[in-house]
N, C-alpha and C positions, 0 to 999 in steps of 0.2 A: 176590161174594167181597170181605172186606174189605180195608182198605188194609196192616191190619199181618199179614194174612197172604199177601199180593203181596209185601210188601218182607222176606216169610222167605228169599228167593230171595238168595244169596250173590253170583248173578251179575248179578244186574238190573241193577245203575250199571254196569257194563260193558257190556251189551245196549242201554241207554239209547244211550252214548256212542257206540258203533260204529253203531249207527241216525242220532245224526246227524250224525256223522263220512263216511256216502256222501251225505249233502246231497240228499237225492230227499222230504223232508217238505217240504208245503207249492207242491212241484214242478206245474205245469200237466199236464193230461191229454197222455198220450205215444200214438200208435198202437199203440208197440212192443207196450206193456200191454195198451190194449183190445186188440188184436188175441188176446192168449193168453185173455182172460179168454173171449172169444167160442169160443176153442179150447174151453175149458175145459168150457162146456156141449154142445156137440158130442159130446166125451168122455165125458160123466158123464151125457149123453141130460136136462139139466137146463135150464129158463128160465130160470134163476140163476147168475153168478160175480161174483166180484171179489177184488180184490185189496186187501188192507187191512195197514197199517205202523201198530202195536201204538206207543203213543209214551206217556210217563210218564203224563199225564193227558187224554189223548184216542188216539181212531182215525184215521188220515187215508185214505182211500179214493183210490188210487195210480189206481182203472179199477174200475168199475162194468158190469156189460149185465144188463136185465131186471128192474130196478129201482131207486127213487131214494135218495142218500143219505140216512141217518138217525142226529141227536146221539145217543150212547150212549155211559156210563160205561166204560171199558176194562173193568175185572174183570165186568161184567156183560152184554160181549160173548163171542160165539162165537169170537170170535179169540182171546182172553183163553186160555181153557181151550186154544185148538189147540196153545197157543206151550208150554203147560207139559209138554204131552207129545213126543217126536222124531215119530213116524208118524202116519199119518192116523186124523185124531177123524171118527168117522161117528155121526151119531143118526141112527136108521129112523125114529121116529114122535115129534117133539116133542115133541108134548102130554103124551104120558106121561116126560117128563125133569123131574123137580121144579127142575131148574137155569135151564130156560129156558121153562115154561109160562107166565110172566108175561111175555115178552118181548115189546117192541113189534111186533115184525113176526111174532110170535106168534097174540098177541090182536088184530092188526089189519093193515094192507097191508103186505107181499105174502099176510100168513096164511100163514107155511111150517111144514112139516109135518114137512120131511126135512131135513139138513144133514149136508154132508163138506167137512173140512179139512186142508191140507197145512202145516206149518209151514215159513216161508223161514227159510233156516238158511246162513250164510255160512263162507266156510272158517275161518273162526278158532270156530263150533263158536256164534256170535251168532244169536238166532232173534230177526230183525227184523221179521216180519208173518205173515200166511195168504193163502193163495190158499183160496176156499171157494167150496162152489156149493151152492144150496138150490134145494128142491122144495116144489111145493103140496100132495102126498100125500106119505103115505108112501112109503117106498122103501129096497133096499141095492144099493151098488153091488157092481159085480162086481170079481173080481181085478185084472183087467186095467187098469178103470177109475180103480181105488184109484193102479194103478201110473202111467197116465196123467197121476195130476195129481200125484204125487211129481214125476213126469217134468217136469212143467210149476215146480212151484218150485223147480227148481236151475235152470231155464233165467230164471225172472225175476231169480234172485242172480247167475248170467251177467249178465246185461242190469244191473242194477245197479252190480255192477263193474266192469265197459266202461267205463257211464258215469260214471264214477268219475275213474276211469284217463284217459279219453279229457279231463276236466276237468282233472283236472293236469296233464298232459301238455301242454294246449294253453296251463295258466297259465306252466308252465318254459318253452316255446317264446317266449311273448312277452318272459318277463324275459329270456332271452337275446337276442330280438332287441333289446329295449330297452337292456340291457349293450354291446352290440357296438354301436350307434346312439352309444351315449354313448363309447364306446372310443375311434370313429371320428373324434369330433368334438375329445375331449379333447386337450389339451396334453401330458398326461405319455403315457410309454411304457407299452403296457400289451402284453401277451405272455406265450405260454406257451413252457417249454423242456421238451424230453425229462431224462432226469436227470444226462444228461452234457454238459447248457445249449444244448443244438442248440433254434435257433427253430422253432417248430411253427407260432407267429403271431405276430403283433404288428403293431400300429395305425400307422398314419400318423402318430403323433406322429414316428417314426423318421425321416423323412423331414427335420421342423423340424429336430430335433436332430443327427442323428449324418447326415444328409444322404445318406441310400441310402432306397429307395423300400421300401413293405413287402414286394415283389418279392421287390428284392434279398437282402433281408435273412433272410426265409424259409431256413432251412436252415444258414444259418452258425452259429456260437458265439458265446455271446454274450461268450466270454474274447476273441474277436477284437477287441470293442472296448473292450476293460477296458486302462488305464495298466499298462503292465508294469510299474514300481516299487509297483502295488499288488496285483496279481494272488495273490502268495504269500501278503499278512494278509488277503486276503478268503477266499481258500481254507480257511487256514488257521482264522479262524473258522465259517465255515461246516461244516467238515468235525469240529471243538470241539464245534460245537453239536450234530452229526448224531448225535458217539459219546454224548452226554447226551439221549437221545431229542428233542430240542428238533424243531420241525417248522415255527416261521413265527421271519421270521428279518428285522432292521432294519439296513441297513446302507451309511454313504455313501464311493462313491470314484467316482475321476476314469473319465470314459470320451474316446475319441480319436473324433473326425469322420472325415469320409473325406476332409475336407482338411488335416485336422494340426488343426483346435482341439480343444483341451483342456476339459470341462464336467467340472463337478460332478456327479452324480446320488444323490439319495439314494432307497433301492430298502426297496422291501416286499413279502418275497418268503415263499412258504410250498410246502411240500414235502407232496405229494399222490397218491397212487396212479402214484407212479413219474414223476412229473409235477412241474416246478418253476410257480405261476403269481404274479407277477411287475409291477409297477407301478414305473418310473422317474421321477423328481421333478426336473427342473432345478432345484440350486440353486447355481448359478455365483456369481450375484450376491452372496445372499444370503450364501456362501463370503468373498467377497472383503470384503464390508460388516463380515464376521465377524471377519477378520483384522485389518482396519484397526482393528477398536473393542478391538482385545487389545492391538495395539498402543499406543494411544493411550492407553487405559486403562492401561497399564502406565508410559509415561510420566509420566502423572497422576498415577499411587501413589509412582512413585519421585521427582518431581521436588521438592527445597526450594527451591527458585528462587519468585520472584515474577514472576509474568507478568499484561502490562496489554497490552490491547485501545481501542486512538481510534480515532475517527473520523478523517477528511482533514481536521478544521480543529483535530484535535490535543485531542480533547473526549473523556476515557474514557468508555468503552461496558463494557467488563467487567474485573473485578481477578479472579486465584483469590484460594484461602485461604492461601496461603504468604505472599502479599504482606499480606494484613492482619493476619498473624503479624509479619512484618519491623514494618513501618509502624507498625498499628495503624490505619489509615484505613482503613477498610469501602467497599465499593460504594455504598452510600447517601451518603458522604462525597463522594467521588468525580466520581460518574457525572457529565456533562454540564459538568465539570471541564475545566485543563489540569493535567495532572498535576503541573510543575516551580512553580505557583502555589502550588499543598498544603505540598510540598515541601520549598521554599526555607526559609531561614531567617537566623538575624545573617549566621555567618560562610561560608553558600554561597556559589560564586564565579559572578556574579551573569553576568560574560563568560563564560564557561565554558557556561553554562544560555544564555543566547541566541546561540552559536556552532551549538549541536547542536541547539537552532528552526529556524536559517537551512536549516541542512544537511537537516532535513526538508523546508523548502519548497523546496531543490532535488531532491528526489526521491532523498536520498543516506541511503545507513544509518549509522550511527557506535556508537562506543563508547566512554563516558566514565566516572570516575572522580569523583566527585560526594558532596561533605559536606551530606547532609539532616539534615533535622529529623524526627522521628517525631511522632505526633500528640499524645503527652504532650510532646513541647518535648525531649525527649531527643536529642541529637545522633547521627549513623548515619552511617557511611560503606557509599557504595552506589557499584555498578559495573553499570553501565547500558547494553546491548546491543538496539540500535536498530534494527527491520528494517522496509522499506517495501515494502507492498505493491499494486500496481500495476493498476488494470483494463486491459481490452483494447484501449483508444485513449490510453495511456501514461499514467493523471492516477492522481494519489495517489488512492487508494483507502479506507485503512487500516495504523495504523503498530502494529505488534508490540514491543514492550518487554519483555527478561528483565530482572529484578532480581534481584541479587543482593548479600546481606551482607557486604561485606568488612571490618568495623571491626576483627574482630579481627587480620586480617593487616593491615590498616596498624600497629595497635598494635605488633606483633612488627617490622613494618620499622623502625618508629619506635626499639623496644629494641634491633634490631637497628644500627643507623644511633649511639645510643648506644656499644654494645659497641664498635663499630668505632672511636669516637675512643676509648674506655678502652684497649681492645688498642692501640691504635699507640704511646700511652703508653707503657704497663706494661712490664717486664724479661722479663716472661715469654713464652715467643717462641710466639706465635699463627696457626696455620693455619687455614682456611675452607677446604673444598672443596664440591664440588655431589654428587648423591646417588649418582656413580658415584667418589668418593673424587679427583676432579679440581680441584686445585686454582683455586681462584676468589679467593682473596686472602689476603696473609701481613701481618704487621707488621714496622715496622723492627729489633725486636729478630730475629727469625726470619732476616730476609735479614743482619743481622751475624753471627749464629753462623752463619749456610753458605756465605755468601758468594755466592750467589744473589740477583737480586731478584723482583721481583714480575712482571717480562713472560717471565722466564727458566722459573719455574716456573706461570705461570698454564697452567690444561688439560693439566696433566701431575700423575701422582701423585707426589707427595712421597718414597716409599718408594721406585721404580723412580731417582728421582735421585741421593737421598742414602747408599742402601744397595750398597755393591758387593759384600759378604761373603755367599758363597751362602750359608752357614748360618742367617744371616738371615730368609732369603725365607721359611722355613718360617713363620716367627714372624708375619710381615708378610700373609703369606697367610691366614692362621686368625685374625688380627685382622678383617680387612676383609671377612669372609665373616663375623664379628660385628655388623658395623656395618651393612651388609645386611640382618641380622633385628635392627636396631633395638636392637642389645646395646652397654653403652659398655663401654671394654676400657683397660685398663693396660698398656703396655709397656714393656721396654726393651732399646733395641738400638746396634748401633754401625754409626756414620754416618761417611762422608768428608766434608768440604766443597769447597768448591770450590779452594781452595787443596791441594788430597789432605792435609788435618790428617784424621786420626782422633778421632773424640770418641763418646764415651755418649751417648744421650739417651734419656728421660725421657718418653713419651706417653700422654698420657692423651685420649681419646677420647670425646667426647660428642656421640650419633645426634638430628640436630634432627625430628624428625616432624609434619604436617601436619595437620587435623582428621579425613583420612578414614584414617588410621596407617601413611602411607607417608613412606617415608624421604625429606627434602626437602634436608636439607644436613647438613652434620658441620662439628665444630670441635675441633681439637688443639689443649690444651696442652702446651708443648715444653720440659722444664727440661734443661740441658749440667750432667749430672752425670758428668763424666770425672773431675772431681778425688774424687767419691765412691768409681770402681769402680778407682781408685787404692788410694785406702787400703783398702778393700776387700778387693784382691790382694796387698795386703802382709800381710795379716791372715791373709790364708787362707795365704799361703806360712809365715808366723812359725806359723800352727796347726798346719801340716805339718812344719814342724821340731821344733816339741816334738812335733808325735807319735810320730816317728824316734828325737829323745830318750829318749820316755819308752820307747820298743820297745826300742830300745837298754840304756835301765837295767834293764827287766823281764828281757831274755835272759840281760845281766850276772848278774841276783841269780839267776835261774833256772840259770844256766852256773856260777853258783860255789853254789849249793846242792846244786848233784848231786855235784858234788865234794867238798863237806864234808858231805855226806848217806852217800857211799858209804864213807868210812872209819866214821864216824860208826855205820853200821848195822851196823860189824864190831864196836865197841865197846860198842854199847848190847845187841847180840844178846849177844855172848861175856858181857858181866855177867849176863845174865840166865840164859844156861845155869849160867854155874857159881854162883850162887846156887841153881840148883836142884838142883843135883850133890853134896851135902850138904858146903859147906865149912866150913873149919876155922873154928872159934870168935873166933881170933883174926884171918880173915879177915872174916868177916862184917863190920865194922863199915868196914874199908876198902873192900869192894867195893859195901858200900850207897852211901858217898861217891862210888866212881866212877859207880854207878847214878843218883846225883840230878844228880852234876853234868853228867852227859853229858846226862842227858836234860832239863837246865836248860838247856845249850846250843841241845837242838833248840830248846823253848821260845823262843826267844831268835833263831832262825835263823825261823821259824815267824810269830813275829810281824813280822817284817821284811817276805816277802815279802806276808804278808794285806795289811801298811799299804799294799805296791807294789801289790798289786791291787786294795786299793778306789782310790789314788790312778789307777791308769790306768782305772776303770771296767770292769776284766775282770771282778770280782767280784760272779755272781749265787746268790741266795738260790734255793734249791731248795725243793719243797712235799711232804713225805712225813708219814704218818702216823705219831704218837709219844705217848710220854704223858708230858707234864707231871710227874706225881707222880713216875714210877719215874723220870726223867731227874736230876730236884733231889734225889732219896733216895737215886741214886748219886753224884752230886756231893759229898753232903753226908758219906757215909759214906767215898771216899776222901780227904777233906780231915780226917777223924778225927785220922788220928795224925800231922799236920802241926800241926793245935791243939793237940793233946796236949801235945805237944814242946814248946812256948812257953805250956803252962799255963793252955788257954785252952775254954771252953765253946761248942762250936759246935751249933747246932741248926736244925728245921728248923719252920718252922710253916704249916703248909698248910691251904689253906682245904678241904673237901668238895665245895665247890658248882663248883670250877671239875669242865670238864668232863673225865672220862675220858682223852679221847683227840682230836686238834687236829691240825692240818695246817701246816707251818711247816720253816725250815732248824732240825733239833735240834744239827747240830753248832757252827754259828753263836753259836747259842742257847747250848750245853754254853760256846763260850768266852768269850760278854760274862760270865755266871756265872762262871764260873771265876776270869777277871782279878778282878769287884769282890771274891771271898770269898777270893781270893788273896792280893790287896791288904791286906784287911779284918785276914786270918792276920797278915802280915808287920808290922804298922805294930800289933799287938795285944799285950800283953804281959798275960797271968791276967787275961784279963777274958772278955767275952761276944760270941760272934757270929749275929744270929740273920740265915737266909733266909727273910723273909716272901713268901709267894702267896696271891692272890687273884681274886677278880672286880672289873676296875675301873668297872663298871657294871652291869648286868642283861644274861645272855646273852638272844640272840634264836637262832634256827634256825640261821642261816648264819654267824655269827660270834660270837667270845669272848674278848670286851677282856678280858687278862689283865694283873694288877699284879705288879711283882718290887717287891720294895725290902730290901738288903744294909743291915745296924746294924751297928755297931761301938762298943767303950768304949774304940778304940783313943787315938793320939796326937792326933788330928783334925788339923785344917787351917784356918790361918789366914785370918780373913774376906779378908784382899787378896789370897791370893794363889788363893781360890777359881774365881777368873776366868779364870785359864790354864792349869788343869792337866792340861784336855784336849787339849793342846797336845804337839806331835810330842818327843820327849828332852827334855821339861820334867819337874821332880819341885818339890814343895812348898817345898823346904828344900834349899840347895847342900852340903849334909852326911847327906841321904839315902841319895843312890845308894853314897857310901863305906858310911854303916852300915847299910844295909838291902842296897841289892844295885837290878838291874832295869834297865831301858832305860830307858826314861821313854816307852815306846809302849803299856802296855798299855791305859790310857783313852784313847790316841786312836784305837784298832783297837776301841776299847768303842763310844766315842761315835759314830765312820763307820757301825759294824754296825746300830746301834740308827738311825742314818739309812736304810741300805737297807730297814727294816721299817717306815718313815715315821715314827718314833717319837722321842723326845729323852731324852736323861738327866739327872734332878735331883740337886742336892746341899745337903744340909745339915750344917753340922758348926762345932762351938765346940772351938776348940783346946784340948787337956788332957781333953774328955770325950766326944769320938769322934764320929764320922759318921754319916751315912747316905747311899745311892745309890738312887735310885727310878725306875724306870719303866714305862708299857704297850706291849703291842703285843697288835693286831688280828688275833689268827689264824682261820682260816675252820676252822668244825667239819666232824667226821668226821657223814657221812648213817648209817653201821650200824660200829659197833664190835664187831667178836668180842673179847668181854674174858676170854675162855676161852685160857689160852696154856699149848702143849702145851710138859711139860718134857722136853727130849733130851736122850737118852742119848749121847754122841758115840762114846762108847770101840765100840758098836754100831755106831755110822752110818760109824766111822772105818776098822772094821777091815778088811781087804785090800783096802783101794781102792788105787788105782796111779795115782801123782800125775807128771807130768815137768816137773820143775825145768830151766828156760834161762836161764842166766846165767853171762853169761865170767868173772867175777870169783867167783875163787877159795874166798876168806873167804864171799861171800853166798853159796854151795853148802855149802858149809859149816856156818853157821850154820843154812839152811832144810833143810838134811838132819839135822843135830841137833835142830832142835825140832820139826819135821815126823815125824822117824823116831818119837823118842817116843810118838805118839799111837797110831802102829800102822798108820800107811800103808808101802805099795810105794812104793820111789822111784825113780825114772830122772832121769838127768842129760844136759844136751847146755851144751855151751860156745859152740856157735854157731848163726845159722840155719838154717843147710843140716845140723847135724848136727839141729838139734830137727825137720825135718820130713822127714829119713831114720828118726828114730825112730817118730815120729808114721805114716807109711806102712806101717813094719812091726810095732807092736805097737797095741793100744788102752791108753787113758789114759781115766780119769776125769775129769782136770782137769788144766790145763796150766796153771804161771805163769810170767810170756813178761815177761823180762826188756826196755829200751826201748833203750838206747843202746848197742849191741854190732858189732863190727868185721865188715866185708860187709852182708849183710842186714840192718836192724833189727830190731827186734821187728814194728813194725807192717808190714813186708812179709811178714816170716814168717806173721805173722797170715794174711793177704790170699793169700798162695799157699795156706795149708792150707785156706780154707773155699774155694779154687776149685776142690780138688780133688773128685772124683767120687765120690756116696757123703753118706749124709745123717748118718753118724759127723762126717766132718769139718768140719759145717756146724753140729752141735751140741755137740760136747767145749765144755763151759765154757774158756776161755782167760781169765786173770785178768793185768793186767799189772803188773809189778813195775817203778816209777820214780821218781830221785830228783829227777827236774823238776816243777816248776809254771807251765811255760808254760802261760797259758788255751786256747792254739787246741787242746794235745794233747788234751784233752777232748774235744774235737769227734773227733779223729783216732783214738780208742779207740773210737770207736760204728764210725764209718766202715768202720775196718780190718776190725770183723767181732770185736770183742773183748766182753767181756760184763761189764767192771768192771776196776779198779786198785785199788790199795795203796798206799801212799807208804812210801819208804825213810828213815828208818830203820824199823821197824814193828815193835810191840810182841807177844810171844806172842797174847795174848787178842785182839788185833785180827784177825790172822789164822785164828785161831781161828773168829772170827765168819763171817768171811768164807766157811770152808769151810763151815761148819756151815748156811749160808745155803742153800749149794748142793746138801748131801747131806740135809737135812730133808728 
């Protein structure tokens, strides 16, 4: 049979393997074998067996009887063929087998005739050899006999597995005794635990170490001798590692002897069929050499110091690297040196350096302060700490030397030592304390202003001396809790002296810090400003008097305005009705007279108090949306028949480009306008007045520099006196005010306004051919304008609403029942608090206007009881207030009270007007 059709066998390389995997090729003749083979012919009534082990390129003949071995190719033996079939191969008559007619013991000795074979077949299914038995004649066995020698190759695959078995078995035996032999002998611990650490064994190393026999120690825990401060991180990783499958496990802690010492062990443990098994390592030592060298080692990183190593006759042996950073002299410079020869140099003190020799040869350590030299010749200051050390029959041994850099703290004593003659000097009174704010030394200006001196206050703070004022302490305590984090600080406080004078003073604070940024000293400068917080306090009391003053003269103009406001408002209302009441022809022209002049008075009353309130700074600019255009096109068109009248062309010229709609005070705005085209009217005679507007720049997004500038072909104004005429009851010309008229405030209620808007006013003007007035202001644009404005019908909006009029004054019920009825409202009336909120309880109202200054309740408590009352009517009825004051707090006092807007007394139809229309749009 050929080779490549032997190796079609899928399983051959595993038959191979497991054949020599039981180790019996090559094996000596065993009994066990001859004995079966000899069975075998018994059996099978043959001169012929043996036993034969099939091997990749030969037969090994395991037991032979009845003939001798013979070289033969495997595939062109009789085993060959037995192994490829499970059962017994039997040939009756050779000769006629074309397989094996050529075979050597065929053709030639034994000359067999007959052949039957069993394949050995192992339990994994491996067919390792034949058992076979040959005849010299023909022959067939019988049943039984075929079964006999099956019978017989499961007993030689027995027999081979024994011996198999019984070989390993006997090689583990030995490594275990040779393990336990070395266990025995070893140093470290070696043992096994059950899985809750109970000893199962362990070696006599336990004995060195933890000093109980392995007797003893059998059965116990082995947490019995684990350090109880490690006991929980050893658990605690172990039991880590357990929930992570983890199964061999490295890990070192202290264990207890059974006399109290303490070891290190480092333990290599792994976890096995419920079985811990377990090797202990002393490393005590090894621990402690560990320690020392972190220690040291950490030393080493952190120390900048220079540290030298001499011998006993004072001859360096080692520098580190810090020292030849300091120096600059290297070991190689050095070694075999004395160090203070290197050293020296012009100005080192020469006694000094053989003081601290001596003191070496007497066995003495020291510590000196020492001006060297560096090795470039640069001068050093070094502070030099000397230790000797000593062998065991007292003789110098070895001298230790730290070095260290001090040059630049002598520098700083040096400036320091300085400062201190300038401070003793100087006027300016100089405290030093140490870094817990304790005085360490003053100057003699310091001890004349307190009257203290320097043994009085030395190691005392400064502040517990000279402060007795508890309010003080606060100040004093939040300084020095500055100075603590290295913060300098200004103060100033008031101090007793020692005399009990009271005085001011003046501290200023500067935190001295060290190279490593800790606080090392502080130094106060001290200046006596008592004569400062003198004038000071005179300043602030004269500031509080004018502001009493000025409170004073605002309530005045405020307390006689409502008084001249409240007849005032009977007069300007009653003209304005009966103007509308169609009168007589030949009154018209008188009652327009009493119309302008009345309402020239307010004008006149109006501009007083504005000037009072920008003067007291009550007067703020509000920001409401408005337009430019439509504001100057009504200005422009009620100032029509005032030109008219004096023959005069007024117009308006407006740019396109400014914007729509602007954010800004319009009524503010309505009267700087108004005064200069007032002005411009009055001082104009047939000539021209234009209102120019424009862009005084390029608008952006947020803002829109807007230009005014008022022309005139009036009388103009003289170059000298252009300079003052913004000036409080100043006018051009001392024959002005007889032939024109006015106060002479309305340009300076111009010029102040035009300041609240940051802005200024220009003037140009040649006398004989008129003026000009010019200025910008910066108003912030509107983001989205609805330029869409809905026209109302009012006679609609007006008709049956139900208004309650509050006001004790007779004539003002009057008046606002007259022009109010007209429109087509309901009217109700109350004279007083308690009658307007007996009304208000029992009927509803639309809108209330709530008179200020009225006998019992005022307005603003009427206010403040109606919206407490219960019920969301009385919390929302518009209440509007009707008053003829201008104090600035009542502003504030109308939100407060719960009010939802004013009116000012005297007030014109169309104002109120607005007002309502506001509310019922």
């Amino acid at each position: 049979m050929s080779s490549e059709s032997r190796n079609s066998s899928a399983n051959e390389d595993e038959r191979i393997k497991a054949l020599h995997r039981y180790g019996i090729l090559d094996t000596p003749k065993e009994n066990e074998f001859d004995n079966i083979t000899k069975l075998a012919t018994l059996i099978c009534n043959t001169p012929i067996a043996l036993i034969t082990m099939v091997d990749e390129d030969r037969l090994f003949f395991k037991s032979i009887t009845g003939t001798q071995e013979q070289e033969i190719l495997p595939e062109q033996s009789f085993s060959w063929f037995t192994i490829l079939g499970d059962d017994v191969l039997e040939i009756p008559d050779i000769s006629k087998d074309e397989r094996f007619k050529n075979h050597p013991g065929v053709i030639g000795s034994p000359n067999a005739r007959f052949y039957a074979g069993a394949p050995l077949i192992d339990e994994h299914g491996h067919k390792l050899g034949v058992i076979g038995v040959f005849d010299v004649v023909p022959r067939q066995l019988t049943n039984d006999q075929k079964e006999g020698l099956k019978t017989l190759s499961r007993e030689i695959i027995t027999h081979i597995s024994l011996k198999q078995k019984s070989a390993e078995l006997a090689a583990k035996t030995q490594r275990f005794e040779d393990l336990l032999n070395i266990s025995t002998v070893s140093p470290e611990i070696h043992c096994i635990l059950d899985y809750f650490g109970n000893i199962l064994f362990i070696n006599d190393a336990v004995t060195t170490i933890l000093e109980y026999t392995a007797e003893e120690a059998t059965g116990l825990s082995i947490w019995n001798f684990c350090n109880k401060e490690d006991i929980n991180s050893v658990v605690k990783y172990i039991e880590d590692g357990l929930r992570n499958k983890q199964k061999q496990f490295n890990v070192d802690f202290r264990i207890v002897s059974k006399t109290g010492i303490i070891r290190w062990l480092s333990w290599s443990m792994v976890a096995k069929n419920g079985r811990w098994y377990a090797y202990g390592r002393d490393i005590t030592d090894s621990k402690r050499v560990e320690n020392d060298l972190m220690k040291l080692s950490f030393v080493a990183s952190k120390i900048d110091s220079g540290v030298v190593l001499s011998d006993s006759n004072n001859h360096v042996t080692w520098v580190n690297a810090a020292f030849e950073k300091i120096t600059g002299f290297t070991l190689k410079d050095l070694k075999g040196k004395r160090l203070g020869d290197l050293i020296a140099g012009p100005k080192t003190d020469a006694q000094l350096l053989e003081r601290a020799r001596q003191l070496s040869k007497q066995n003495q350590s020291f510590t000196v302060d020492l001006l060297a030299y560096r090795k470039d010749k640069k001068p050093i200051w070094l502070s030099v700490y000397n230790t000797v050390v000593l062998n065991e029959k007292g003789s110098l041994e070895m001298e230790v030397e730290i070095i260290i850099d001090i040059t630049d703290k002598k520098k700083v004593e040096e400036e320091l030592q300085v400062l201190s003659l300038v401070a003793s000097k100087t006027n300016t009174s100089v405290n030093i304390s140490n870094r817990y704010g304790n005085t360490t030394w003053v100057n003699q200006s310091l001890e004349k202003l307190t009257g203290y001196t320097l043994s009085e206050l030395q190691g005392k703070k400064l502040g517990d001396i000279l402060s007795t004022d508890a309010s003080e302490h606060a100040i004093i305590e939040a300084s020095r809790n500055k100075a603590q984090n290295n913060e300098s600080y200004s103060i100033e406080v008031k101090a007793t002296t020692k005399e009990g004078n009271h005085v001011w003073l003046s501290v200023s604070n500067t935190p001295i810090v060290n190279e490593k940024g800790e606080l090392e000293r502080q130094i106060d400068l001290i200046t006596d400003i008592t004569q400062r917080k003198q004038v000071e306090q005179e300043l602030i009391t004269a500031k509080e008097q004018a502001l009493q003053l000025s409170e004073a003269k605002e309530m005045f103009l405020s307390v006689m305005s409502h008084e001249i406001r409240t007849p005032l408002n009977a007069v300007i209302g009653m003209t304005h009705l009966l103007l509308d009441n169609d009168p007589k022809a030949s009154q018209i022209d008188d009652l327009n007279i009493l119309k302008f002049s009345s309402e020239n008075l307010l004008n006149i009353i109006n501009d007083i108090l504005d000037f009072t309130k920008i003067e007291t700074g009550n007067m703020v600019l509000e920001s409401i949306p408005f337009s430019v255009k439509a504001l100057t096109g009504d200005i422009v068109n009620s100032l029509q028949v005032n030109a008219a009248i004096k023959e005069n062309r007024l117009r308006l010229d407006f740019d396109d480009h400014v914007p729509e709609t602007i954010m800004g005070d319009k009524t503010r705005l309505y009267q700087v306008l108004m005064n200069l085209l007032g002005n411009a009217i009055k001082f104009t005679d047939h000539g021209e007045i234009t209102l120019k507007v424009g862009l005084a720049t390029a608008a952006c997004e947020k803002y829109a520099p807007i230009y005014f500038e008022v022309s005139d072909t009036g009388i103009g104004i003289p170059q000298d006196k252009q300079s003052y005429i913004f000036e409080t009851f100043t006018q051009a010309k001392t024959d002005i005010s007889r032939k024109y008229g006015g106060t002479g405030l309305g340009l300076a209620i111009t010029k102040k306004l035009l300041k609240l808007y940051n802005s200024d006013i220009e003037v140009q003007s040649q006398e004989g051919k008129g003026t000009t007035f010019s200025f910008a202001i910066n108003f912030d644009r509107v983001a989205v304008v609805d330029a869409a404005q809905k026209v109302v019908d009012t006679a609609d909006i007006f008709a049956g609403k139900k208004i309650l009029v509050v006001d004790d004054n007779e004539i003002n019920t009057l008046i606002a029942g007259r022009v109010l009825g007209k429109w087509g409202f309901v009217l109700d009336f109350a004279a007083s608090g308690h009658e307007a909120i007996e009304k208000v309880m029992k009927n509803t109202y639309d809108l209330i206007f709530m008179d200020i200054k009225m006998p019992g309740i005022d307005g603003f408590e009427t206010t403040g009881i109606i919206r407490e009352l219960p019920g969301h009517y009385f919390k929302s009825v518009p209440i509007i207030a009707l008053t003829a004051s201008t104090l600035q707090d009542e502003n504030s006092k109308f939100k407060a009270s719960g009010m939802n807007g004013h009116i000012l007394k005297p007030f014109k139809p169309e104002e109120i007007r607005n007002i309502i229309t506001a509310y019922f749009s």
